[in-house]
C-alpha positions as CSV (number, residue, x, y, z in Angstrom):
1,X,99.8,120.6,52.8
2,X,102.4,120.0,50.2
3,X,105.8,121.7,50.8
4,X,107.6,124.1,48.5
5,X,110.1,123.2,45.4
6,X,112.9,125.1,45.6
7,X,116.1,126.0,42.8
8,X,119.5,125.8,42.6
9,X,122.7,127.5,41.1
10,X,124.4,128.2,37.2
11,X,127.5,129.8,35.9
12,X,126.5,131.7,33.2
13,X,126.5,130.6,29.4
14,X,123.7,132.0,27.5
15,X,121.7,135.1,27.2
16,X,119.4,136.4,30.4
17,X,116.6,138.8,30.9
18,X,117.3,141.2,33.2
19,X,115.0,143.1,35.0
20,X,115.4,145.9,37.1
21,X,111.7,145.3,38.5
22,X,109.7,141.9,37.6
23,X,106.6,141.5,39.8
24,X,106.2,138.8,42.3
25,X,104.3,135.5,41.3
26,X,101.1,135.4,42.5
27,X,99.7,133.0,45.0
28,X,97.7,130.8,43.9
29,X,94.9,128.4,46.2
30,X,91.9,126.6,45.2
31,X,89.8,124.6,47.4
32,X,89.4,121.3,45.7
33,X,92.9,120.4,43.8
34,X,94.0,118.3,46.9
35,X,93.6,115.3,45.2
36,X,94.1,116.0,42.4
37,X,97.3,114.6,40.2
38,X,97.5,117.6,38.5
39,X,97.4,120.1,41.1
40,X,101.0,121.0,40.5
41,X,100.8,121.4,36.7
42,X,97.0,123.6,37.9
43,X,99.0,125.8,40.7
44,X,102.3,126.3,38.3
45,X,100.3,128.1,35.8
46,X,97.8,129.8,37.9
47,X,100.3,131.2,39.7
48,X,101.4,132.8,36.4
49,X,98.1,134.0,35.7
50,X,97.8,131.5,32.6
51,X,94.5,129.8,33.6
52,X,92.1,130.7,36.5
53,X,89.3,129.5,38.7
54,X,85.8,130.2,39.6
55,X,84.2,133.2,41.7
56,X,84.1,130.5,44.7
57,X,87.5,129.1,44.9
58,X,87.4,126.1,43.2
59,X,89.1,125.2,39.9
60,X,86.7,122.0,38.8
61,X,89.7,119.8,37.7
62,X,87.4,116.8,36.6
63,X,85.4,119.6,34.5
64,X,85.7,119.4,30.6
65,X,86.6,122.8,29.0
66,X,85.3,124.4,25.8
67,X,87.8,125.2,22.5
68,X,87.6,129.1,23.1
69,X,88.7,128.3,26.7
70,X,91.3,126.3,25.7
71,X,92.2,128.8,23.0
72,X,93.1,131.1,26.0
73,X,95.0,129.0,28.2
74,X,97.3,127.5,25.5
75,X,97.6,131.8,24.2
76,X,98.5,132.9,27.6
77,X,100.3,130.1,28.5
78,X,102.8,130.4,25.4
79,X,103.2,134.4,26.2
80,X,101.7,135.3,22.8
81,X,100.4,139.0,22.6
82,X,97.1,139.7,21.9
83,X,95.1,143.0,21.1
84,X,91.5,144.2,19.7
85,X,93.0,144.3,16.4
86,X,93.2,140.0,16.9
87,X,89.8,139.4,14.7
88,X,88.6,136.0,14.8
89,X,88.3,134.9,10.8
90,X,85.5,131.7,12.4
91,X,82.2,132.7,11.3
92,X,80.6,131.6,14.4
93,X,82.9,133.9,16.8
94,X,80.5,135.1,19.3
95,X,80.3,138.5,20.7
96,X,83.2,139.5,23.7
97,X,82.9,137.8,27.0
98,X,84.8,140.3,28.5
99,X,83.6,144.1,28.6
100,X,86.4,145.1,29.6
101,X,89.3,143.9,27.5
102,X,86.7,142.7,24.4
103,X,89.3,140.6,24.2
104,X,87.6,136.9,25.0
105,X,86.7,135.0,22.8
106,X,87.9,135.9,19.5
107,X,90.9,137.9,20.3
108,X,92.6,134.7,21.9
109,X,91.1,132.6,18.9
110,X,92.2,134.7,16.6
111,X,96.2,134.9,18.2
112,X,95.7,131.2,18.5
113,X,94.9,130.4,15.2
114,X,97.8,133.1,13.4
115,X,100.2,131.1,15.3
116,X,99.4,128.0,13.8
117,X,98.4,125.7,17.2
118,X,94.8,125.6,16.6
119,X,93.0,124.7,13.7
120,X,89.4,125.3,13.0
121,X,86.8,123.4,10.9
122,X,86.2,123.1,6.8
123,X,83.2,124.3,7.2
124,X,84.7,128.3,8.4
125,X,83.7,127.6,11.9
126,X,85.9,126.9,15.2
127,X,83.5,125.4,17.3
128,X,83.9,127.9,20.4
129,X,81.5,126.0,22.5
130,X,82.5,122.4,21.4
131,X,84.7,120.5,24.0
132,X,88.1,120.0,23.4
133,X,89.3,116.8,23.1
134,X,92.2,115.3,24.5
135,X,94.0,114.5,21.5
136,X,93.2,118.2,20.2
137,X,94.7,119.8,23.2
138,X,98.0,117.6,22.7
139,X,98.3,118.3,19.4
140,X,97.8,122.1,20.4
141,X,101.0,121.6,22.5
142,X,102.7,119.6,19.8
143,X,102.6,122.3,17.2
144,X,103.8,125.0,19.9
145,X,106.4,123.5,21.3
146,X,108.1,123.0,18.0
147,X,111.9,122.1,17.8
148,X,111.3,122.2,21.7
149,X,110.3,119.1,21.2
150,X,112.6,115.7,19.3
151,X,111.7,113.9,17.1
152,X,110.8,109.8,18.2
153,X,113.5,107.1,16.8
154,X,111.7,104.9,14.0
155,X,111.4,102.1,15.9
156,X,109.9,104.0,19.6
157,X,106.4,102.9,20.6
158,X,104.4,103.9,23.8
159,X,101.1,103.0,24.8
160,X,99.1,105.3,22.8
161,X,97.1,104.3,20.4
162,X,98.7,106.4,17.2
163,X,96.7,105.7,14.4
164,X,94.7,108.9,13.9
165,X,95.8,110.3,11.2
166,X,95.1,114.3,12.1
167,X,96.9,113.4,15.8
168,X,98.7,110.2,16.0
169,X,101.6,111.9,14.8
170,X,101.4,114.5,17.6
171,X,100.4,111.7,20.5
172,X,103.6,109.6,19.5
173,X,105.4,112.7,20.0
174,X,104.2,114.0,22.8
175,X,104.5,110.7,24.8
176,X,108.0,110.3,23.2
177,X,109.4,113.9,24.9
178,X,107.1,113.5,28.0
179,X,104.3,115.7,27.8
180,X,102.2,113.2,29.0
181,X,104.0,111.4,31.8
182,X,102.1,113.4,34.6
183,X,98.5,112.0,32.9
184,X,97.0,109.5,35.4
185,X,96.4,105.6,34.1
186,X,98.0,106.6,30.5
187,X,98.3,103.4,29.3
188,X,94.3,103.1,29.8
189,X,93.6,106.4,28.4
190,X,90.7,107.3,25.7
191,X,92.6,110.1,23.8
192,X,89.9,110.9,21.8
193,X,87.4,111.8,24.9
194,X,87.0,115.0,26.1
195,X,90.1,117.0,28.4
196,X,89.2,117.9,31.8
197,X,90.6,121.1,32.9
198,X,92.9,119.3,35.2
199,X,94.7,117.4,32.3
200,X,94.6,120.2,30.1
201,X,97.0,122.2,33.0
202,X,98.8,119.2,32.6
203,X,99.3,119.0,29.0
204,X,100.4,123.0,29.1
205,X,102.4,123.0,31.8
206,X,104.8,120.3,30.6
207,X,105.0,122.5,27.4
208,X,105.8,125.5,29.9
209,X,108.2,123.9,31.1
210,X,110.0,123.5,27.9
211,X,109.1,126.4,26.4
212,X,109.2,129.0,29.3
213,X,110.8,131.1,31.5
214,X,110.0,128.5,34.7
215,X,112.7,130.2,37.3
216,X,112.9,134.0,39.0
217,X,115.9,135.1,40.3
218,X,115.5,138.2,42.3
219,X,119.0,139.9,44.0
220,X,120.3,143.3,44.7
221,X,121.3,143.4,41.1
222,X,117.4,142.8,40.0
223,X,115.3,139.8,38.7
224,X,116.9,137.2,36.0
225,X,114.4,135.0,34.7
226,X,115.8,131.4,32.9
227,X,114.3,128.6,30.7
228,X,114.8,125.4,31.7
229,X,116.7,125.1,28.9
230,X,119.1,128.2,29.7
231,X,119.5,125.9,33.3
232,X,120.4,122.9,31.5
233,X,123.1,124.8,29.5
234,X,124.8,126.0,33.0
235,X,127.2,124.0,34.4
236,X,125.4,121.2,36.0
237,X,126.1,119.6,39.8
238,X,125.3,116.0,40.0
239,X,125.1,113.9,43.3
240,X,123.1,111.4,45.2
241,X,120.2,113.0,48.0
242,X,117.3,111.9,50.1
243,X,115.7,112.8,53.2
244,X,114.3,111.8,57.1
245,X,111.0,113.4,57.1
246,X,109.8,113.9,61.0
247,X,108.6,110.4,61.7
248,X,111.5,108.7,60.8
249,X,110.9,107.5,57.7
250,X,113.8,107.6,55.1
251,X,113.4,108.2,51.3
252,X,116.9,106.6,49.7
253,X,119.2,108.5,47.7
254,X,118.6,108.9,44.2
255,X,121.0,110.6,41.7
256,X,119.6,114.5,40.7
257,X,121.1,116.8,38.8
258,X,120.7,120.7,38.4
259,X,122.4,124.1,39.2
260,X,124.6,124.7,42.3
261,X,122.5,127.5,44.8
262,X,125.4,128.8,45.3
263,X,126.3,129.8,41.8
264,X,122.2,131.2,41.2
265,X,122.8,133.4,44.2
266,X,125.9,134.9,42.7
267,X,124.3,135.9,39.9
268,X,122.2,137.6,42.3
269,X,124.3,140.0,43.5
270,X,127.0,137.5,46.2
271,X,124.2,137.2,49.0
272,X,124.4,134.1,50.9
273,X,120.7,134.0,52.5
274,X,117.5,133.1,50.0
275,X,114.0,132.6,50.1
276,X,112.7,129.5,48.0
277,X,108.8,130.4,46.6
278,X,106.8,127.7,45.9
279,X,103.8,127.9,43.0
280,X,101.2,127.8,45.9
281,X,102.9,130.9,47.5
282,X,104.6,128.8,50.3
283,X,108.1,130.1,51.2
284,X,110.8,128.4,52.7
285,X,113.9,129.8,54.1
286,X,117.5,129.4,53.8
287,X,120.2,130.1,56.1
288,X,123.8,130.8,54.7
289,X,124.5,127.8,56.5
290,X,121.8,125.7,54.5
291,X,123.1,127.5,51.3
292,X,126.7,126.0,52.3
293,X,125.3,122.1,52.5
294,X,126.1,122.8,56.5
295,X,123.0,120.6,57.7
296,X,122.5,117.7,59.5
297,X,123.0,114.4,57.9
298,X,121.7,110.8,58.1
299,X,122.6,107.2,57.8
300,X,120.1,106.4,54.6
301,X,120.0,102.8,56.2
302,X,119.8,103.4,59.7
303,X,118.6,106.8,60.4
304,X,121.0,108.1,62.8
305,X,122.8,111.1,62.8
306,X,126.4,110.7,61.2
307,X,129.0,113.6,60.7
308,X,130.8,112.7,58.0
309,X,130.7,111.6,54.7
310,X,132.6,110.7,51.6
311,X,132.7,114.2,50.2
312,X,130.7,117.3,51.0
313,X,126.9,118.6,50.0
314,X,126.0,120.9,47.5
315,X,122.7,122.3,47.4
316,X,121.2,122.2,43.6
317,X,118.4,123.4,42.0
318,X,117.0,119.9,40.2
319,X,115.7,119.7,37.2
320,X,116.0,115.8,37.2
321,X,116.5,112.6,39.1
322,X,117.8,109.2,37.9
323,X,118.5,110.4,34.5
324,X,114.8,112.0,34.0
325,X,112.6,115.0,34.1
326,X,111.0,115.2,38.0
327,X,107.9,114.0,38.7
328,X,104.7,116.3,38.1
329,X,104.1,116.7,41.6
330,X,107.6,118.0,42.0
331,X,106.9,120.9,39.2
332,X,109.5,121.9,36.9
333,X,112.3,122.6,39.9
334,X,113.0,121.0,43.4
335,X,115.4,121.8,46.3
336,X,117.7,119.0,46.4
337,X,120.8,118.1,48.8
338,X,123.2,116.3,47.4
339,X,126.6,114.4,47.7
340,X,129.5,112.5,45.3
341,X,128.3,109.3,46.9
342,X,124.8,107.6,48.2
343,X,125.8,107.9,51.5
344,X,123.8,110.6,53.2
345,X,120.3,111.5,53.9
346,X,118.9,115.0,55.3
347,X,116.0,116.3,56.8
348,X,112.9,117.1,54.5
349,X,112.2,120.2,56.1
350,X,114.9,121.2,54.3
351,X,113.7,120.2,51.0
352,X,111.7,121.8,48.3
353,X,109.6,120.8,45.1
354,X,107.5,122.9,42.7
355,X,109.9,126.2,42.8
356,X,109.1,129.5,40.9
357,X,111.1,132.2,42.3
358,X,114.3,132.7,44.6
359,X,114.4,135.7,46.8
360,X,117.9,136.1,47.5
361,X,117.3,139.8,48.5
């Protein structure tokens, strides 16, 4: 079972949302995302309520996924508000899925198509039963994401073909600011065949996570919610971790940088004890102790326990390692113990990947 992701800290330079009650994410489980290489990018937005599953668990990642559908996830995904007075201008808008809302298809079409992310056909038409392509759904995220997003030196070149013209541009971009380094065998990649549901969570998640509010903070003071943006502009902790998971095995220190727990838990409201919530619901907890960097440490050659080291641990909220974005399996956020020097390891059961929300209640 994977573990949790957890957060880390921030002084305060830019503008929050502040709550006084901002529900709890959701859990979110399916039964056959196991092996899947984007179950992180699939549970990070599910857990948001952003994209769902079937009536029997499963969420079909290898499935291809119609325009409408697509239409949806990319709306809710981007926090766009729709309503019945959304009319789909396509002349081949079918009638609601939905009784209840009326809102699905056209509605989410419609909001979709205002904003300028989805384009439909010459002919008047959308094509809400068509399958989206790859290359469609990227250029979806392209146009979204907006200055979110830089723009690639002259001279950069990936391993994309770019020479569509309607969505070479947006490939070479996309690739360029990483939207498309969770994707699985890239470099062998058919951009212009149909998305599977799974890469499509991936292709809207990694704009989530530019575009988003990715992080709950919830204190006696109420819920603060942050962009991983807002994070970056917080002063940053930087320092070398990696952990002893139960068998012995040691994963060396890399260098990760992100927000000091400490500092997120005085925005809180001072409290010194947290609970890190992952995107599958897991929930890890935190002693003031743990908050402190007061946890056992490791040789990262030999294994054995050591009690000092040059300097002290900070636990961080990371946002990235070696000088990059985290892995997709790690989500947007991971728990992350970390020192001036590459000269400790600690135990994994302390760590934390794919973090959404901090109790620190």
């Amino acid at each position: 079972m994977r573990r949790i992701r957890l957060i880390a800290g921030l002084v305060l330079v830019v503008v929050l949302v502040l709550a006084v009650a901002v529900p709890a994410l959701a859990a979110a489980k399916f039964t056959d995302i196991d092996n899947s290489d984007y179950s992180a990018s699939i549970l990070a937005l599910a857990s948001r309520g952003y994209i769902g599953g079937y009536d029997d668990g499963t969420f079909r990642p290898d499935n291809p996924l119609q325009r409408q559908q697509f239409a949806k996830m990319a709306v809710l995904t981007l926090g766009y508000p729709v309503s019945a007075a959304d009319q789909s201008p396509f002349s081949d808008t079918p009638a609601p899925y939905d009784p209840v809302t009326q809102l699905y298809p056209g509605c989410y079409v419609a909001v979709a198509a205002q904003q300028g992310i989805i384009q439909g056909h010459t002919d008047g038409t959308f094509g809400f039963y068509e399958n989206v392509s790859r290359q469609q759904a990227i250029s979806v995220a392209v146009r979204a994401a907006g200055a979110a997003l830089a723009e690639p030196p002259a001279d950069y070149k990936g391993v994309l073909d770019y020479s569509n013209p309607a969505h070479g541009a947006n490939l070479r971009k996309a690739e360029y600011n990483g939207l498309l380094t969770g994707i699985a065998d890239l470099a062998s990649w058919n951009p212009t065949a149909n998305a599977t549901r799974g890469e499509a969570a991936e292709i809207l998640a990694q704009l989530f996570y530019r575009t988003g509010k990715i992080l709950k903070v919830t204190g006696p003071t109420g819920t603060l919610e942050f962009t991983l943006a807002e994070l970056k502009a917080m002063t940053a902790t930087e320092g070398y971790g990696g952990w002893k998971n139960k068998t012995g095995n040691i994963t060396a220190p890399k260098l990760y940088k992100g927000v000091a727990i400490k500092d997120l838990m005085k925005l809180a409201g001072g409290v010194t004890t947290m609970n890190a919530i992952a995107a599958d619901g897991y929930k890890a907890q935190f002693s003031a102790d743990d908050v402190k960097g007061k946890v056992t440490m490791f040789n990262p050659t030999t294994g054995d326990e050591v009690t000092t080291i040059d300097g002290s641990i900070t636990v961080i909220l990371a946002y990235s390692v070696d000088g990059h974005a985290l892995k997709s399996s790690e989500g947007a956020l991971r728990i992350a113990f970390v020192s001036p020097k590459a000269d400790q390891v600690t135990s994994s059961g302390k760590w934390a990947s794919q973090v959404v929300e901090i109790d620190a209640q």
